[in-house]
C-alpha positions as CSV (number, residue, x, y, z in Angstrom):
1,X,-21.2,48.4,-0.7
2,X,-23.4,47.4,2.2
3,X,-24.0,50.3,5.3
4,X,-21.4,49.2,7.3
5,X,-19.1,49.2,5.1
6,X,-20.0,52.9,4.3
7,X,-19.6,53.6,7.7
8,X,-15.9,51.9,8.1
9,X,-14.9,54.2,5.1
10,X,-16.5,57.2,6.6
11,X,-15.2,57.0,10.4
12,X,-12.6,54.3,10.4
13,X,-11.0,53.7,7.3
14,X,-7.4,53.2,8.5
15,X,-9.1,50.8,11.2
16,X,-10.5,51.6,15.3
17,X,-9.2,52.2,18.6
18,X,-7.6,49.1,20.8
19,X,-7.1,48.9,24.6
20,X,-6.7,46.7,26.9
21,X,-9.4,45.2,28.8
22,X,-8.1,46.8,32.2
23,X,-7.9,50.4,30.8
24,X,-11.3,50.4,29.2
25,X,-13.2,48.6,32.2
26,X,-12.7,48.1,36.1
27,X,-12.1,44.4,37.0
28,X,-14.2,43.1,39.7
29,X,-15.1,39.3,40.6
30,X,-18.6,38.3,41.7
31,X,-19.2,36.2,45.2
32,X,-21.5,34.1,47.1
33,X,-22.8,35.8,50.0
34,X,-22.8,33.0,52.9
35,X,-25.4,30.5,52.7
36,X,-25.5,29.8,56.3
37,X,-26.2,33.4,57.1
38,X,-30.2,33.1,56.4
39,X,-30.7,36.7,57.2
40,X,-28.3,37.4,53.4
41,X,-30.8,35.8,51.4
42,X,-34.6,36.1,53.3
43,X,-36.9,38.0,51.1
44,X,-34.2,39.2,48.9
45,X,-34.6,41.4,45.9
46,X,-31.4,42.0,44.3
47,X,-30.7,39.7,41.3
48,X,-27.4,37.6,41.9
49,X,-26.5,36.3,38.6
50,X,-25.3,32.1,38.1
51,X,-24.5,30.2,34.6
52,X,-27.9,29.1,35.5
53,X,-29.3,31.9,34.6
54,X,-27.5,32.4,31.3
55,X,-28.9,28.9,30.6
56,X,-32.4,29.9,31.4
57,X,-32.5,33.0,30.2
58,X,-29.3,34.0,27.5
59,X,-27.3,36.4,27.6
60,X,-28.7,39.2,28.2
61,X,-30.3,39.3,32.1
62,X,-33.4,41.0,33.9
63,X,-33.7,38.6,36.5
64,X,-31.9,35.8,38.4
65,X,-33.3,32.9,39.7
66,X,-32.1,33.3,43.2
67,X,-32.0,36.8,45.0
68,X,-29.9,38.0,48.1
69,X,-31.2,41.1,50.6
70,X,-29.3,44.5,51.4
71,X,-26.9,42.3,54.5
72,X,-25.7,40.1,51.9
73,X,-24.1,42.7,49.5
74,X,-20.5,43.6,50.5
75,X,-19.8,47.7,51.3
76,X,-23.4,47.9,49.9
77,X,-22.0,47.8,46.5
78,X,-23.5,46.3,43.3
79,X,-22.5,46.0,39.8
80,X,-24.1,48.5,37.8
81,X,-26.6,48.0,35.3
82,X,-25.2,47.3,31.8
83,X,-22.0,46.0,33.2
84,X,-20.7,42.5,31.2
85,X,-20.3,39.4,33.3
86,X,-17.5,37.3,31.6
87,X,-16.9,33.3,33.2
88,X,-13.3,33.1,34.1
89,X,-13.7,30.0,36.0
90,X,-15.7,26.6,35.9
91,X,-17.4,26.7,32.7
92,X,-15.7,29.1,31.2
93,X,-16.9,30.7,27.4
94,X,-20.0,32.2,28.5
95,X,-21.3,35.7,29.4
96,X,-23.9,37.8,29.6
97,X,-25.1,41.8,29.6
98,X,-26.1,43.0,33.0
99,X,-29.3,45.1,32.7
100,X,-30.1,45.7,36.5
101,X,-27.8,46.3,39.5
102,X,-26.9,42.8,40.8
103,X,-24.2,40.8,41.8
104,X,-22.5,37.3,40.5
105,X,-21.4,34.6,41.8
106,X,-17.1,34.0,42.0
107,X,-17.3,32.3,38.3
108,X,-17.4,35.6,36.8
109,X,-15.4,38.8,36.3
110,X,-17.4,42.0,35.6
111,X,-16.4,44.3,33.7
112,X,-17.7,47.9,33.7
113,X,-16.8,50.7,31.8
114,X,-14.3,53.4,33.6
115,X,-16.1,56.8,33.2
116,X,-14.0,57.6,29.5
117,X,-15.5,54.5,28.1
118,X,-19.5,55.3,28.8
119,X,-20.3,57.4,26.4
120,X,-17.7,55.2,24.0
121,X,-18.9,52.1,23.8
122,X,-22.6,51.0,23.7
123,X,-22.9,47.9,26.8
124,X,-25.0,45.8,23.4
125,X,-21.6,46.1,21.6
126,X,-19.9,44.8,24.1
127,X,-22.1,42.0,24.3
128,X,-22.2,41.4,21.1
129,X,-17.8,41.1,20.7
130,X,-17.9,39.3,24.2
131,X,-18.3,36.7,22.5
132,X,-15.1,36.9,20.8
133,X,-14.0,37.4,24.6
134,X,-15.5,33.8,25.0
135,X,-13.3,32.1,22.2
136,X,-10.1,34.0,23.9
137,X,-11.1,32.7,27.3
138,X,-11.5,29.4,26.1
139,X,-7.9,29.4,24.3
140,X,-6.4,30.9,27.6
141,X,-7.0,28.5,30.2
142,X,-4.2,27.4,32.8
143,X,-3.4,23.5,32.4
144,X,-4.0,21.9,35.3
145,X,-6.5,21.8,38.6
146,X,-9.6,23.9,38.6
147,X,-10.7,25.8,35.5
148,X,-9.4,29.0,35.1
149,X,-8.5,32.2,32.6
150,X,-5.0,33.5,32.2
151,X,-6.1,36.9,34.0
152,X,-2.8,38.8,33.4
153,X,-3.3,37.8,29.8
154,X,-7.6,38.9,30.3
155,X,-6.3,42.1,31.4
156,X,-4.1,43.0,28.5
157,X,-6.5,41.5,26.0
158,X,-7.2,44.2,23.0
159,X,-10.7,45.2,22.9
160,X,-11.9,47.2,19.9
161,X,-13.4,50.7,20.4
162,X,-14.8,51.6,16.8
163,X,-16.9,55.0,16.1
164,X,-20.3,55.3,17.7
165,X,-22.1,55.2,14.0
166,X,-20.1,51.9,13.4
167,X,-21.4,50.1,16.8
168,X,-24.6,51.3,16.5
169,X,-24.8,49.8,12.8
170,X,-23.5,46.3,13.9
171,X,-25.6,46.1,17.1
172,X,-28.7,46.8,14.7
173,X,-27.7,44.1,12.2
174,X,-26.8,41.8,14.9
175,X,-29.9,42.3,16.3
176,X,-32.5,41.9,13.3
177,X,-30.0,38.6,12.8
178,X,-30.6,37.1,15.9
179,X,-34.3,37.8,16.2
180,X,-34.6,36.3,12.6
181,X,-32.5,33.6,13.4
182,X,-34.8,33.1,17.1
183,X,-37.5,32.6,14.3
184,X,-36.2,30.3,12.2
185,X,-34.6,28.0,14.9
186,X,-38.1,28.4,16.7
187,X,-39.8,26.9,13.3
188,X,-37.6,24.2,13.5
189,X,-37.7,23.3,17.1
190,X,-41.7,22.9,16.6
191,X,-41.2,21.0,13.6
192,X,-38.5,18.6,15.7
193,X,-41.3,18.7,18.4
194,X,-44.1,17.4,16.0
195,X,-41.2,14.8,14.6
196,X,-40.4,13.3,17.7
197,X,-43.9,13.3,18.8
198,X,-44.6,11.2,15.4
199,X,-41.4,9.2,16.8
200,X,-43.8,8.5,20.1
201,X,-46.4,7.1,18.7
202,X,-44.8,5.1,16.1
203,X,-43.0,3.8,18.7
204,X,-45.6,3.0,20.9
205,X,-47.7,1.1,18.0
206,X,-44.8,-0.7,17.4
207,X,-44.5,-1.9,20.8
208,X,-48.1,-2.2,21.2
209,X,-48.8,-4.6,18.1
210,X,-46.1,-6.9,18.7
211,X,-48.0,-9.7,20.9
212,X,-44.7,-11.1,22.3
213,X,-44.0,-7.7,24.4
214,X,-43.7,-8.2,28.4
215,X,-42.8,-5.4,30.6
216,X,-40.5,-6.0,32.7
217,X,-38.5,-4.0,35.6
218,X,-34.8,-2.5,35.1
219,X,-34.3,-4.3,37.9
220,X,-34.8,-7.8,36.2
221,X,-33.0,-7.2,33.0
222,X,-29.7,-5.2,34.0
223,X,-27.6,-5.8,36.4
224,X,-26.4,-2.4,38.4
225,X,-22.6,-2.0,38.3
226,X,-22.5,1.6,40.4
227,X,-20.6,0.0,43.2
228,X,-17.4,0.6,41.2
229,X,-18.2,4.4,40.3
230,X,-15.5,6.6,41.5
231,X,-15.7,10.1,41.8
232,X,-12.6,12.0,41.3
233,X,-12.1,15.8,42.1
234,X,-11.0,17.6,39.2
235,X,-7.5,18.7,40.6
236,X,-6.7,15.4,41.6
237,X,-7.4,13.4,37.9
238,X,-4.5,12.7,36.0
239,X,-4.4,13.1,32.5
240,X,-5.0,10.1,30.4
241,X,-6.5,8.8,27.1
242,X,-9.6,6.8,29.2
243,X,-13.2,8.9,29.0
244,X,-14.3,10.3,32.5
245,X,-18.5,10.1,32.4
246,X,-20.9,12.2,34.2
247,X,-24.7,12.3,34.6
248,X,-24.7,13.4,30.7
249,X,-21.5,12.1,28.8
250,X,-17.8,12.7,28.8
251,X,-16.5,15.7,30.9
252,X,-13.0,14.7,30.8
253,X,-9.8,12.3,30.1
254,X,-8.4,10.4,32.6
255,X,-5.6,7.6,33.6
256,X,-6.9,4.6,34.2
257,X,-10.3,2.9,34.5
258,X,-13.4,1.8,36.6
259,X,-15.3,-0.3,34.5
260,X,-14.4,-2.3,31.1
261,X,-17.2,-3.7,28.7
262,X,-20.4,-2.5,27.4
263,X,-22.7,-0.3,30.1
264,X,-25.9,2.0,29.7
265,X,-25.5,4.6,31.6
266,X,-28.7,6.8,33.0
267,X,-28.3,9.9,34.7
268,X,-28.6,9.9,38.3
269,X,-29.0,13.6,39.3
270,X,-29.0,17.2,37.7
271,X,-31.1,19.3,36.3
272,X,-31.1,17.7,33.1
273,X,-33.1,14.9,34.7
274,X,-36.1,17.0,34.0
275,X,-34.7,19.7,31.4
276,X,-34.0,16.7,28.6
277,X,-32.2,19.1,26.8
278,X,-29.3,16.4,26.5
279,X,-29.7,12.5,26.7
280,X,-30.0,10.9,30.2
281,X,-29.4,7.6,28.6
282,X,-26.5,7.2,26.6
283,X,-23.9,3.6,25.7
284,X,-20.2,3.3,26.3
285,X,-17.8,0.6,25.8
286,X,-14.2,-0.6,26.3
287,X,-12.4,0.8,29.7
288,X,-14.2,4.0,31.0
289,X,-14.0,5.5,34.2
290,X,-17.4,6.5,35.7
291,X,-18.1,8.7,38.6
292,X,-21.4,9.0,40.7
293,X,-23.7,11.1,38.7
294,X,-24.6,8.4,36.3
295,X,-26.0,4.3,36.9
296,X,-23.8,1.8,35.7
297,X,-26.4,-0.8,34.2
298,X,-25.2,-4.3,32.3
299,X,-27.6,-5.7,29.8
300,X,-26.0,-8.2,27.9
301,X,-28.0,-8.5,24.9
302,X,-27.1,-5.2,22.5
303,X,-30.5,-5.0,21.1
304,X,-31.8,-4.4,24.1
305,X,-29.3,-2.2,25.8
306,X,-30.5,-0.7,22.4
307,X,-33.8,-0.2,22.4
308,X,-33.8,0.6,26.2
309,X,-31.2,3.7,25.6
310,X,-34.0,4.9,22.5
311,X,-37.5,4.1,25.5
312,X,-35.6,5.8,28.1
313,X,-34.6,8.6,26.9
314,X,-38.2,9.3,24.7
315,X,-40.2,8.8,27.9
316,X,-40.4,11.3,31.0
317,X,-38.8,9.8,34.6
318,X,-40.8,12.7,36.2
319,X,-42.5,9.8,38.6
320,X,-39.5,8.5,39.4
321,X,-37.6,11.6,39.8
322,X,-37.1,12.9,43.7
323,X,-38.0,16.6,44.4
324,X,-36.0,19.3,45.8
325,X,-33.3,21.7,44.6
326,X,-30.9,19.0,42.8
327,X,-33.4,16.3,40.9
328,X,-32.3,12.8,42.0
329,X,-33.2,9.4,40.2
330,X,-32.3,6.9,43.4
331,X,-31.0,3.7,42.7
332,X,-34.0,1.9,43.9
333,X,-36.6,3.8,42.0
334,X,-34.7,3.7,39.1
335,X,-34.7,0.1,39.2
336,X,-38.8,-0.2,39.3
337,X,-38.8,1.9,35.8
338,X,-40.2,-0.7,33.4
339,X,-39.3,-1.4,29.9
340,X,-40.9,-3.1,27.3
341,X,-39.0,-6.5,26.6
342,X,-40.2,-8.3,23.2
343,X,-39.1,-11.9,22.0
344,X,-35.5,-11.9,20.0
345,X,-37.0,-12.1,16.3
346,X,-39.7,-9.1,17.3
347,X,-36.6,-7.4,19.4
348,X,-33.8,-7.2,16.2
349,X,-37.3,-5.8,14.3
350,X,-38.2,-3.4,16.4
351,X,-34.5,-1.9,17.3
352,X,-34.0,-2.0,13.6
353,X,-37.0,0.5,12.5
354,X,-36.8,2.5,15.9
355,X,-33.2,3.6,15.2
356,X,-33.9,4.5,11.9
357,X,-36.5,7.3,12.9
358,X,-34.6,7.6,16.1
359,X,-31.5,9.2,14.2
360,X,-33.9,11.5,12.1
361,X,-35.0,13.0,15.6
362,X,-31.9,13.1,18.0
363,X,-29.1,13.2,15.8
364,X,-26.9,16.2,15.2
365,X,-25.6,15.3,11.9
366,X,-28.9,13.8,10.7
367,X,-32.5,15.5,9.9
368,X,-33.7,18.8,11.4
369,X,-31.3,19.5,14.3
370,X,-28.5,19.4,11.9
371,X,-30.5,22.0,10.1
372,X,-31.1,24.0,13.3
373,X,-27.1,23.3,14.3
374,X,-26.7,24.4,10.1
375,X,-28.2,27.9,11.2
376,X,-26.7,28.7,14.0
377,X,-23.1,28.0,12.7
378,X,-24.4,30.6,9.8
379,X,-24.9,33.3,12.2
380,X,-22.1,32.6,14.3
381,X,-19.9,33.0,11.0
382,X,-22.0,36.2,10.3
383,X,-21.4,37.6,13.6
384,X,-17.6,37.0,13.8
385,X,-16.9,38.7,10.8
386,X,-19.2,41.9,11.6
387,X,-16.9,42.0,14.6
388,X,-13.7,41.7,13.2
389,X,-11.8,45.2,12.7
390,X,-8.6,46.5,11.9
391,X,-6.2,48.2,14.1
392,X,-5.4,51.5,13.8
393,X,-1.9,52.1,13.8
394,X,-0.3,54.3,16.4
């Protein structure tokens, strides 16, 4: 029998404590203190927490990226350290353990623990079964207009309040898990760094020793088909069966279609322009519906829509790339990017081979980030049932 199961038998053998959400915590959303108001956010100091931020820095916070002063906080008031910020809007299924006084923006709801619950529960718990929370939140979403979490139903949800000894016991296991796992997916990464640096050069001495290679502008080889994007807010889209595709792939289904055929498409702006933690190039085909946040580029010839999906999404735009808060690849500098272009017998080659190592580098069901996907899906399975608990009859 492993410690925590010692410890169920010993505290909690019939099972914990449930309450709702609203009895254990108080309920507050975050907010934006007014951008036009300069004087909020001039030399500010006080974190105010984003998704950005879980992105950047997981899900458990220090700092925020952007900062607001002492006029921008309403009543003076900030969320206390080790308070839980829970998405209930937008993108929802995140969250992320508070550990300074800060505010939010409106995507979240905060929960902090009434003063029965602080010496109850341990804010790491919390974290850790928040991500239960996250799976709820994401089965719980009104149909319909803007993105949002059944709140009545957030408020009653059953949260688990097991013995001290117990919580203490899972957030220490949980812990040595994911710093082991930080390890292991941290070998991997630099091992999928070294492969796709190996993809690099193999690809660039392919390129290099085939004598019938020009290099030739987007421009000259595609013709740009973002004249018929069409932007739709997300309230307004009705539901359909045709893709709806963004700067990075498919963020919904819609009715009806903007473009029909085969396209590349290359992200146009976001911070994934210079992140490359997703592709920026990417195919489609059939009837799609595209809005502005991606080029619409024809190439005719699938080998090389091929084989210019694979360069552009090895290489870094950085040059192209305008600066400022929201990267930006314009339309006309993303038409001077130049490709290499080989002769049709050395093209079929050379798409042939590249995609072969390609898929070994990029693809999640395919070489070592199927491995590192492998791992995570471990711990996740781990985790889950660490966190799953009986309730104790009343």
């Amino acid at each position: 029998m492993s410690r925590i199961d010692d410890l169920i038998a010993e505290y909690c053998p019939d099972g914990v404590e449930f309450h709702s959400i609203s009895e254990i915590f108080d309920l507050k959303n975050g907010y934006t203190p007014s951008k036009s108001k300069l004087e909020y956010w001039t030399n500010g100091t006080i974190p105010w927490f984003r998704m950005e931020d879980i992105r950047a820095n997981g899900h458990i916070l220090f700092d925020s990226i952007q900062h607001v002063n002492q006029l921008g906080v309403k009543g003076g008031k900030l969320f206390p350290k080790d308070s839980v910020m829970v998405a209930t809007s937008a993108t929802i299924g995140e969250h992320a353990l508070l550990k300074v006084d800060a505010l939010t923006n409106q995507r979240f709801t905060v929960l902090t623990r009434k003063p029965k619950y602080i010496n109850r529960l341990l804010p790491e718990f919390i974290n850790y079964y928040c991500y239960v929370l996250d799976e709820w939140c994401k089965s719980n979403v009104h149909a319909g207009g803007f993105a949002s979490v059944d709140m009545e139903g957030f408020k009653r949800y059953r949260f688990p309040v097991p013995p001290l000894p117990v919580q203490e016991e899972i957030v220490r296991i949980l812990d040595s898990f994911s710093s082991l796992e930080a390890e292991l997916e941290a070998e991997l990464e630099a091992e999928l760094e070294a492969r796709r640096k190996q993809y690099e050069y193999y690809r660039d001495q392919l390129i290099r020793d085939c004598p019938s290679v020009r290099w030739i502008p987007l421009s000259e080889i595609s013709e740009n088909c973002d004249k018929s994007r069409k932007p739709i807010k997300k309230e307004k889209r009705i539901a359909g069966k045709t893709p709806y595709y963004g700067a990075s792939g498919a963020v919904d289904h819609v009715d009806g279609f903007t473009h029909e055929g085969d396209y590349l498409l290359l992200s146009e702006d976001g911070a994934n322009l210079l992140a490359r933690s997703m592709p920026i190039a990417y195919q489609i085909s059939g009837r799609n519906w595209i809005n502005n946040h991606a080029h619409v580029l024809r190439i005719e010839n699938a080998n090389l829509r091929q084989l210019v999906e694979m360069y552009l999404n090895s290489i870094s735009l950085e040059p192209y790339i305008t600066k400022g808060a929201q990267p930006k690849l314009t339309k006309q500098r993303m038409e001077t990017i130049v490709v290499p272009v080989p002769s049709e017998d050395d093209l079929s080659r050379i798409v042939e081979m590249l995609t072969k190592f390609y898929a070994l580098t990029t693809s999640l069901t395919d070489g070592l980030p199927a491995e590192i996907e492998a791992r995570r899906k471990q711990y996740e399975y781990y985790r889950d049932r660490l966190l799953a608990f009986d309730e104790l009859a009343v």
